[in-house]
C-alpha positions as CSV (number, residue, x, y, z in Angstrom):
1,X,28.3,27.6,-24.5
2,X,27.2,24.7,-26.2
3,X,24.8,22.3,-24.1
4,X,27.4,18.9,-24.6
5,X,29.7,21.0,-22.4
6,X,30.6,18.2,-19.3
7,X,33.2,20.6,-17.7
8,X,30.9,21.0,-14.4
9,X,29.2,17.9,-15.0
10,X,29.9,14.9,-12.2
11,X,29.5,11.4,-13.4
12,X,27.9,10.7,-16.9
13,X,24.5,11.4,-17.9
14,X,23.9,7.9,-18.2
15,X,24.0,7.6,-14.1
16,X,20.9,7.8,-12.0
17,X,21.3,10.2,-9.3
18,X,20.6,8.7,-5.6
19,X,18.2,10.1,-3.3
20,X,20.0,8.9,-0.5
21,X,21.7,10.9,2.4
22,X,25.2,10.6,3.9
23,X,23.8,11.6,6.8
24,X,23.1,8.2,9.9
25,X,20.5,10.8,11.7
26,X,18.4,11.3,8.9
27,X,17.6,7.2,8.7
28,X,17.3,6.8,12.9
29,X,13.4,6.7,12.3
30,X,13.2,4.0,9.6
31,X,16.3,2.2,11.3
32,X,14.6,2.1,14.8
33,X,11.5,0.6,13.6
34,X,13.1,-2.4,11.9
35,X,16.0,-3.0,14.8
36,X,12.2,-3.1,17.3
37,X,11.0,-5.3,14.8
38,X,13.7,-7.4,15.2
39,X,14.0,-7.9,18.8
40,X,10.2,-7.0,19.6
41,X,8.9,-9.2,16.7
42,X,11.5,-11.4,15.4
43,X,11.9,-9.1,12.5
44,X,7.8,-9.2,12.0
45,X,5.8,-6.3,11.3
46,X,3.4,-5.2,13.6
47,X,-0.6,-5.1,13.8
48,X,-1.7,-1.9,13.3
49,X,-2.5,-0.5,16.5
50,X,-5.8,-0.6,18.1
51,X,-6.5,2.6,20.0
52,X,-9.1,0.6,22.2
53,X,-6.5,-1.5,23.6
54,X,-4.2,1.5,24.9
55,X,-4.3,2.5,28.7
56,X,-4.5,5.7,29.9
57,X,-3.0,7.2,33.3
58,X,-5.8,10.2,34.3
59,X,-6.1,12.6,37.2
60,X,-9.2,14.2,38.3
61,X,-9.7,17.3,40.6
62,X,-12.3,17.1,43.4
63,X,-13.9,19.5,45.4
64,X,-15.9,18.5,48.9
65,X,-16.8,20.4,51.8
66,X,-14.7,23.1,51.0
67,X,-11.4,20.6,50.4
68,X,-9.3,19.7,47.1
69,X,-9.2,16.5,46.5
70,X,-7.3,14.4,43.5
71,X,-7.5,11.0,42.1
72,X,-5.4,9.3,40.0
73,X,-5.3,6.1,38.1
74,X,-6.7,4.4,34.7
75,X,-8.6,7.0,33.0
76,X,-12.6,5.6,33.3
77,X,-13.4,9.3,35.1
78,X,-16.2,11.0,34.1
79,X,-16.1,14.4,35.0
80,X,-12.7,16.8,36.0
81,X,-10.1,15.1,34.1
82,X,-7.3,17.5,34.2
83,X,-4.4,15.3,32.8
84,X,-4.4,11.7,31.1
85,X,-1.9,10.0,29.0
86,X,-1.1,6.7,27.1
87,X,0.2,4.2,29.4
88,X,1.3,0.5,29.6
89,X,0.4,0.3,33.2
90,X,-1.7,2.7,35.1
91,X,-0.9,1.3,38.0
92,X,2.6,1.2,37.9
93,X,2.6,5.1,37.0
94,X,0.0,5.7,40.1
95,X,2.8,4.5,42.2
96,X,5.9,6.8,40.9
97,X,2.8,9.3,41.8
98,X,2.7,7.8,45.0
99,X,6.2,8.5,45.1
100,X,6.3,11.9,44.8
101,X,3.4,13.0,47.4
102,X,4.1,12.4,51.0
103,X,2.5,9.8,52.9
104,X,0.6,12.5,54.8
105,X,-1.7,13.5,52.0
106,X,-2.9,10.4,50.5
107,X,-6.7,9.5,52.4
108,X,-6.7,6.4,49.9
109,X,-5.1,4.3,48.2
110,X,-5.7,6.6,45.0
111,X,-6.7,9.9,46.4
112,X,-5.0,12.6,48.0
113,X,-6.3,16.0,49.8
114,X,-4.2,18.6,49.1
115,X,-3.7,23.1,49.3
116,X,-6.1,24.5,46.9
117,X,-4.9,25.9,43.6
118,X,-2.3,23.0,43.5
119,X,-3.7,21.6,40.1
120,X,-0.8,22.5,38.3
121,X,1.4,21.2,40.8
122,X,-0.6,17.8,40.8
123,X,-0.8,17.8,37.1
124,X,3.4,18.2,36.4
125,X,3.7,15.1,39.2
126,X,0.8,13.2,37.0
127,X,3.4,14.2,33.8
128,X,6.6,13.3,35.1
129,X,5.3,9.8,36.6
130,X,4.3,8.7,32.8
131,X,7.8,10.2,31.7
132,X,9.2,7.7,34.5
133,X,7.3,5.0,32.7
134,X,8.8,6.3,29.4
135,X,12.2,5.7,31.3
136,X,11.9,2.4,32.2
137,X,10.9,1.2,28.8
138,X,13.4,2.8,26.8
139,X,15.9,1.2,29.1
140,X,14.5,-2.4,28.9
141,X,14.6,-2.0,25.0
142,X,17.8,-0.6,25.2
143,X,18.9,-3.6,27.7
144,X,16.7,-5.9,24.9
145,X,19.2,-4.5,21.9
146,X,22.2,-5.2,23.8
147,X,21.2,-8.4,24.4
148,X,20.5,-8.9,21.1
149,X,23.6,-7.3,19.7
150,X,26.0,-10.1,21.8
């Protein structure tokens, strides 16, 4: 067969090929970013980020006098961290945590005594109140894009 054959050959050999996809899923990453860019930052891009400036929700595991204790809040513990995440507002994740344990355990405002071997207990509750967080920003972008969509 002689190498000018075109009978399987789309287009001409003068076109360039495109890299590009069909496919809306496989830009959602690079699409996202600039429609945040465009509400967030008026189309802006933003500082790189500083990872001394981002908050962390921690809990710690405490044992006294024969007692389990746990304390949860912005992540400056020292010792017995057994969970911590990023987070906006420690504060407003300590209180979906406050949420979830009954009024009965909590012997402060940010501690709780509770059943020993419960750190895995303690530590999904910890998880699930940062994915709440997660929640609520998602759905303020999301009410930020349909705002800006009108």
């Amino acid at each position: 067969m002689s190498t000018k054959s075109k009978i399987l050959e789309i287009g001409s050999s003068n076109c360039e090929k495109s890299s590009k996809t069909n496919n809306p899923a496989a830009y959602f990453e690079f699409d996202f970013e600039k429609q945040m860019q465009k509400i967030l930052l008026d189309g802006r891009k933003p500082n790189p980020p500083d990872e001394d400036q981002i908050e962390r929700f921690a809990a710690t595991q405490i044992m006294r006098n024969g007692k389990q204790y746990y304390e949860f809040g912005p992540d400056k513990f020292k010792t017995g961290v057994m969970f911590s995440g990023p987070s906006f507002s420690p504060i407003n994740v300590l209180s979906h945590v406050r949420n979830r344990i009954g009024k009965e355990h909590w012997v402060a405002e940010n501690v709780v005594q509770y059943k020993k071997n419960s750190m895995q207990y303690m530590q999904g509750i910890a998880s699930q109140a940062l994915d709440d967080e997660s929640l609520e920003i998602y759905q303020y972008l999301n009410f930020l894009n349909e705002r800006h969509s009108k």
